[in-house]
C-alpha positions as CSV (number, residue, x, y, z in Angstrom):
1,X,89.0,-134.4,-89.2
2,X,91.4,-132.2,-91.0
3,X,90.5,-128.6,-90.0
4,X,91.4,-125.4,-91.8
5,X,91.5,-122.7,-89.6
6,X,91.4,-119.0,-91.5
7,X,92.8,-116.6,-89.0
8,X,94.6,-119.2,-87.0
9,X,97.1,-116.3,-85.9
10,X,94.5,-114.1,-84.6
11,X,93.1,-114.4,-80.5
12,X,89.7,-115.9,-81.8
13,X,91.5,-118.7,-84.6
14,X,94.3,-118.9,-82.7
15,X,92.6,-120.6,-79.6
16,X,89.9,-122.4,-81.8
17,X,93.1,-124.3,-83.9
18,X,94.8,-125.1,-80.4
19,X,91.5,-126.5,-79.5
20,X,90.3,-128.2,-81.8
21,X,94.2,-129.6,-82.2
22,X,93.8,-130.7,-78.5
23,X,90.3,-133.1,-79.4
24,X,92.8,-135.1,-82.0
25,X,92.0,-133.2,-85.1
26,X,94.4,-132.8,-87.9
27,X,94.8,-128.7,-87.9
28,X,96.4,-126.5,-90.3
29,X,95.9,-122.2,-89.8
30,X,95.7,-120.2,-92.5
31,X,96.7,-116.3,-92.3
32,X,98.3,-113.3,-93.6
33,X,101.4,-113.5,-91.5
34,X,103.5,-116.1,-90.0
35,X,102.6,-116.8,-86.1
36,X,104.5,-115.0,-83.4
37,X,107.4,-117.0,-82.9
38,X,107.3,-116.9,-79.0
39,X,103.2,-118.0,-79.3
40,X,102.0,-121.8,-79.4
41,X,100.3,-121.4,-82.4
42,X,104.0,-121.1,-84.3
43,X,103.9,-125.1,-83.8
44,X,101.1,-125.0,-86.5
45,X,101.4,-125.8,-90.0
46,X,100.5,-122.6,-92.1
47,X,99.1,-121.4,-96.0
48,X,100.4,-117.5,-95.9
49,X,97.6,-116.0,-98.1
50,X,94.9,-113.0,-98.2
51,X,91.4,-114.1,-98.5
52,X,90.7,-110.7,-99.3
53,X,92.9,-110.5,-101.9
54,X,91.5,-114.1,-103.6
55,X,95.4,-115.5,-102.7
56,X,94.5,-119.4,-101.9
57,X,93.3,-122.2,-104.8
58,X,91.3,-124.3,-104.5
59,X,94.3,-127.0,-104.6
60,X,95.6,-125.5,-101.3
61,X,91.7,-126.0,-100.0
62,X,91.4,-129.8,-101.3
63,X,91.8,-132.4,-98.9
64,X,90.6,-130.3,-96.0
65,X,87.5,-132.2,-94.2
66,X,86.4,-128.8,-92.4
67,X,86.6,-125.0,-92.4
68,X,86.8,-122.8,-89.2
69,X,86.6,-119.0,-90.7
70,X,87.5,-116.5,-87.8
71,X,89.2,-113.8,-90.6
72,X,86.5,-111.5,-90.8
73,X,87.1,-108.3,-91.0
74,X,86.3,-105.2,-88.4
75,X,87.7,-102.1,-87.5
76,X,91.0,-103.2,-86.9
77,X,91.6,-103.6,-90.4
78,X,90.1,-100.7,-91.6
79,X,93.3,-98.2,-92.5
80,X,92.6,-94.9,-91.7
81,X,92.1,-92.9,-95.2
82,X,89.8,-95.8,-96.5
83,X,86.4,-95.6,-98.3
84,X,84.8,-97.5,-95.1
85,X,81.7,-99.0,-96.8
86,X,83.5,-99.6,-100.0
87,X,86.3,-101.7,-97.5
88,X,83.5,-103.4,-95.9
89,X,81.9,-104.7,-98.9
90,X,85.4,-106.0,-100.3
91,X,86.5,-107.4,-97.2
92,X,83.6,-109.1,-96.3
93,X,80.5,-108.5,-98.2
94,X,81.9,-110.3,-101.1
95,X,85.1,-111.5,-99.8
96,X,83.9,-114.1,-96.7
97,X,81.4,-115.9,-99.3
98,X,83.9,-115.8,-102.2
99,X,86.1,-118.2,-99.4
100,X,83.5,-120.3,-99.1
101,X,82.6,-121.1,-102.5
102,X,86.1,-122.1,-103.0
103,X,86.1,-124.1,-99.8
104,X,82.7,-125.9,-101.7
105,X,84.4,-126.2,-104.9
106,X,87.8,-128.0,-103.0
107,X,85.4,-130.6,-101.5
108,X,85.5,-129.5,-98.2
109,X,82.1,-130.9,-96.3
110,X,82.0,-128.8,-93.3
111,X,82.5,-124.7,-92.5
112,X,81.8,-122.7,-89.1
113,X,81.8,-118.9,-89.8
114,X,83.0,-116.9,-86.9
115,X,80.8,-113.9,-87.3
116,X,79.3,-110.8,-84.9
117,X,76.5,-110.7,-82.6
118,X,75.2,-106.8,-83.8
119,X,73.0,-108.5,-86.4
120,X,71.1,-110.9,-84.0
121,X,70.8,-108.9,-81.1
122,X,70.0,-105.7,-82.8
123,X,69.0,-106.4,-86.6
124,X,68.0,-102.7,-86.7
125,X,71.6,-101.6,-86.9
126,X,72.0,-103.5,-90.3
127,X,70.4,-100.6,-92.3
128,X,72.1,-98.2,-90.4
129,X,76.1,-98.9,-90.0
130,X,77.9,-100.5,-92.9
131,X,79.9,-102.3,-90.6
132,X,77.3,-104.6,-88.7
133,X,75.3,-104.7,-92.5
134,X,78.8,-106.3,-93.7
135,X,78.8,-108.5,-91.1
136,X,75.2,-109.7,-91.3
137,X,75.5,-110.3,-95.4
138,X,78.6,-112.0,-95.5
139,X,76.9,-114.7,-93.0
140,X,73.9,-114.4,-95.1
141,X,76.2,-115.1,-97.9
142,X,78.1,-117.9,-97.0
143,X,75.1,-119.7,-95.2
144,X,73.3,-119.4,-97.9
145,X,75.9,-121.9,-100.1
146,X,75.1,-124.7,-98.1
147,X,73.9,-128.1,-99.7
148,X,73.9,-131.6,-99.0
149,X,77.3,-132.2,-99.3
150,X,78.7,-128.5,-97.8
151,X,76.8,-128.3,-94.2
152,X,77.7,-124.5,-93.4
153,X,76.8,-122.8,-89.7
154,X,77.8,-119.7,-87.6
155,X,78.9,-119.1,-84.5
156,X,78.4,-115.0,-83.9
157,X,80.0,-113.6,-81.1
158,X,79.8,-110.8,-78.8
159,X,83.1,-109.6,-77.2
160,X,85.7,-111.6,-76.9
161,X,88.5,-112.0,-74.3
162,X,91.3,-114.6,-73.0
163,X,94.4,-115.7,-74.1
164,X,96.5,-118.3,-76.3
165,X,100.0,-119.1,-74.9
166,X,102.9,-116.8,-75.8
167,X,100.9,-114.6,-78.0
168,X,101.0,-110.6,-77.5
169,X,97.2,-109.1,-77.8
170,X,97.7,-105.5,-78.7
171,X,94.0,-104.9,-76.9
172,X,95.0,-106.9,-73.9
173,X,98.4,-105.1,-74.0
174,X,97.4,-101.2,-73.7
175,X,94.6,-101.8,-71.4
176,X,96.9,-103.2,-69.0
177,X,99.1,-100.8,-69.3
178,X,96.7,-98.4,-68.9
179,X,95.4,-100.2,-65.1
180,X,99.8,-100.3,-64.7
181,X,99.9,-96.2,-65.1
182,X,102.2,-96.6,-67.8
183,X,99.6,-95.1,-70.5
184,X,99.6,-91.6,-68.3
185,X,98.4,-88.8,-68.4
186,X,94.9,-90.7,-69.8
187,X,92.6,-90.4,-66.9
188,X,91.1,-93.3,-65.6
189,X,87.2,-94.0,-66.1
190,X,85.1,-95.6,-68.2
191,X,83.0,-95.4,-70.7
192,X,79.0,-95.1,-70.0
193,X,77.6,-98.6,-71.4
194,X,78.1,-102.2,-71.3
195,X,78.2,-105.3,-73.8
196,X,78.0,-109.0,-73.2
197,X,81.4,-110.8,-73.5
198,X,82.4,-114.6,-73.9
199,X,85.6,-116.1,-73.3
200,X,88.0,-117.5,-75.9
201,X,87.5,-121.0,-74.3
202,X,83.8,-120.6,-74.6
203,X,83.7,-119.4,-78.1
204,X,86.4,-122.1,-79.0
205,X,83.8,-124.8,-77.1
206,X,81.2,-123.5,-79.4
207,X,82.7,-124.0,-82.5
208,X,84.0,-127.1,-82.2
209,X,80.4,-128.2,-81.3
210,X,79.2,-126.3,-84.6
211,X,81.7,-128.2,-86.4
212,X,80.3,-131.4,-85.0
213,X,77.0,-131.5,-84.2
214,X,76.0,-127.7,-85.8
215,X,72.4,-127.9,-88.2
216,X,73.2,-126.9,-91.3
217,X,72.4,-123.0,-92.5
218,X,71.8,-122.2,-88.8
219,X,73.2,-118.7,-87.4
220,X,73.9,-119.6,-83.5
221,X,74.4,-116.6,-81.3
222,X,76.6,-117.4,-78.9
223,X,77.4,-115.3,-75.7
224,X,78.4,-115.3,-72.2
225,X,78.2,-113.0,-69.4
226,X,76.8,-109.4,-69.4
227,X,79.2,-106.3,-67.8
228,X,79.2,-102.9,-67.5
229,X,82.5,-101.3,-69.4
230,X,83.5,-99.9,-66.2
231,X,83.3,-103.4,-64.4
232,X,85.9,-104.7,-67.3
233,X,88.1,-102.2,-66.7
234,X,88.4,-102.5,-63.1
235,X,89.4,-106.0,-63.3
236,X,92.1,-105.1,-65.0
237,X,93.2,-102.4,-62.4
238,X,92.4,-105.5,-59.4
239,X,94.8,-107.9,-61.6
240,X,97.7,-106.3,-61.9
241,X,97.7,-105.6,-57.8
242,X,96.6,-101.4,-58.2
243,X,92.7,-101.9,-57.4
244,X,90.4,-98.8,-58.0
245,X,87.6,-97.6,-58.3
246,X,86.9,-96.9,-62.0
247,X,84.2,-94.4,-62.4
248,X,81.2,-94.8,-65.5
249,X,81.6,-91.6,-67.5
250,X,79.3,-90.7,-70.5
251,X,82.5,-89.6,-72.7
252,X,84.4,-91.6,-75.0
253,X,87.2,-93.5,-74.0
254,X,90.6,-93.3,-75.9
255,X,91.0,-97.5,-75.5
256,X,87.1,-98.2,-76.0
257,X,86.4,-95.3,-78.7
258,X,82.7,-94.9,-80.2
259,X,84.1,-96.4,-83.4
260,X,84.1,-99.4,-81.5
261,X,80.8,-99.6,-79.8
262,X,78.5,-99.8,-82.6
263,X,74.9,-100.1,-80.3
264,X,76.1,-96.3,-78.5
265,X,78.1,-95.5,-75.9
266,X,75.9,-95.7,-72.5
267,X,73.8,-98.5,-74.2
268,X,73.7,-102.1,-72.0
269,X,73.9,-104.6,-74.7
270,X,72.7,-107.4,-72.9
271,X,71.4,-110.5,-73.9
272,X,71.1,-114.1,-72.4
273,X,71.8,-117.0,-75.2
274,X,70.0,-119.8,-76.0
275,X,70.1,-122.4,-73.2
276,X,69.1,-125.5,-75.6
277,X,71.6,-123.8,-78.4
278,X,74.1,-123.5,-75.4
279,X,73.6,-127.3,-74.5
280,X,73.9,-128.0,-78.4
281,X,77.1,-126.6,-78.8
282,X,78.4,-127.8,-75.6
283,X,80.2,-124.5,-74.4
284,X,80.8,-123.6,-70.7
285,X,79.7,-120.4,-69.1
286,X,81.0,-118.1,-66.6
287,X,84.1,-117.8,-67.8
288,X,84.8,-114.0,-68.6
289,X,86.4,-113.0,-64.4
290,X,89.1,-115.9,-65.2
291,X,90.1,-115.5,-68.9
292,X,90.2,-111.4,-68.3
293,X,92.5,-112.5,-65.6
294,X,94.8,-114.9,-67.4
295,X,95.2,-112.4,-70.3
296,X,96.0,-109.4,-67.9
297,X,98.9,-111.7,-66.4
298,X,99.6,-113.0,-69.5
299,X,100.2,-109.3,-70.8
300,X,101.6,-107.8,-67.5
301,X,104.4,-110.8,-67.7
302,X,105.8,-110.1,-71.3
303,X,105.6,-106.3,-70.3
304,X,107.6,-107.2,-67.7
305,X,110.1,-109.3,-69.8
306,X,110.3,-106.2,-72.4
């Protein structure tokens, strides 16, 4: 097929274009920015456009078979003096299904949304933080344009980790800089809480079984291994040779801040996924020890090289 991937720059799109290059598809990315020069994914044939801002046509989107969309927006690209709610409806309240509807209109016969796990795990928080509803109504949304000849899906994901050759993860960056002692005088703890994560391989497994074998207006939630937040960090202290003991402290942490764990700090957001949904999409589990440690030596080498 010839594959779209929106966000093909990013850690999540990134991996799932490399992938889905590597099972013989035809795959173009689709971003903001160009790729890091030094990463794999600069190899990639690219459209430089904002979906937010309504940049691509649906000329750019014709000819494209299928659509992997792993833009979405979350705090990350929330800048710091803006009207949060009124950011999340823009972004992807209105802006993830707008995509969509384009990709329709262009002919396109297949789409995989990329979206969040808050929704499915715990549908409570959708009346209570704009973020997770934003999240929950732009899957609504584009699901919710599927017909006979646009099959649509989602993949939603819990946190994610691993690595794409060559490219620099700011995330993966300070936090090994914090296990390396160069983020000092920050003391070293985590905190209180934990929250299932899946690998990038795993996720990018998933979606290329949603493109291929996904049902049609079906939310999957996907998901891997369950960890305390003090376990994840201490990997990262074991990896890069200094291991320690990294205490669970009910405070927030400067490099996991409340902003960023939206079921509360101190809250073990465990699940187990679907075993027949698993064996549907065909992605591997028990894969979170080995891609935490091929980021962290990913990131510890180019620190090096700096």
């Amino acid at each position: 097929m010839k594959i779209l991937v929106v966000g093909g720059t990013g850690l999540i799109g990134g991996h799932a274009a490399l992938h889905l290059q590597s099972l013989g598809h035809d795959v173009t990315i689709a971003a903001r920015k160009s790729a890091q020069a030094q990463s794999a994914l600069a190899a990639l044939p690219i459209l430089l456009g904002d979906y937010v801002a309504g940049d691509f046509t649906r000329e750019q989107l014709a000819g494209f078979d299928a659509l992997v969309f792993a833009a979405g927006n979350d705090i990350r690209h929330l800048d710091k003096n803006a009207d949060e709610a009124a950011h999340w409806q823009r972004a992807n309240i209105d802006g993830v299904p707008r995509f969509f509807k384009l990709a329709r209109e262009a002919g396109v016969r297949r789409a995989v949304l990329v979206g969040s796990f808050y929704p499915q795990v715990k549908p409570e928080l959708v009346d209570r933080i704009p973020y997770v509803r934003s999240r929950h109504l732009a899957d609504e949304g584009a699901r919710a344009l599927a017909t006979g000849d646009f099959a649509v899906c989602s993949v939603n994901a819990p946190f994610v980790v691993g690595s794409v050759p060559g490219l620099h993860v700011g995330m993966f960056d300070y936090y090994t800089r914090y296990a390396l002692g160069q983020m000092d005088p920050m003391p070293v703890y985590a905190p209180a809480g934990g929250v299932n994560f899946i690998s990038t391989a795993s996720l990018s497994e998933a979606i290329a079984g949603a493109l291929l074998r996904g049902e049609s207006g079906k939310a999957y939630l996907v998901g891997d291994e369950n960890w305390t937040f003090a376990d994840y960090l201490s990997l990262f202290f074991e990896t890069v040779g200094k291991p320690r003991i990294v205490p669970s402290l009910d405070q927030e942490h400067p490099l996991l801040p409340d902003s960023m764990l939206y079921a509360g700090r101190g809250t073990l957001f465990y699940y187990e996924p679907d075993a027949g949904e698993q064996a549907l999409l065909g992605y591997r589990r028990h894969d979170v020890r080995p891609a935490i440690i091929a980021a962290v030596m990913q990131a510890q080498q180019m620190i090096e090289a700096a």
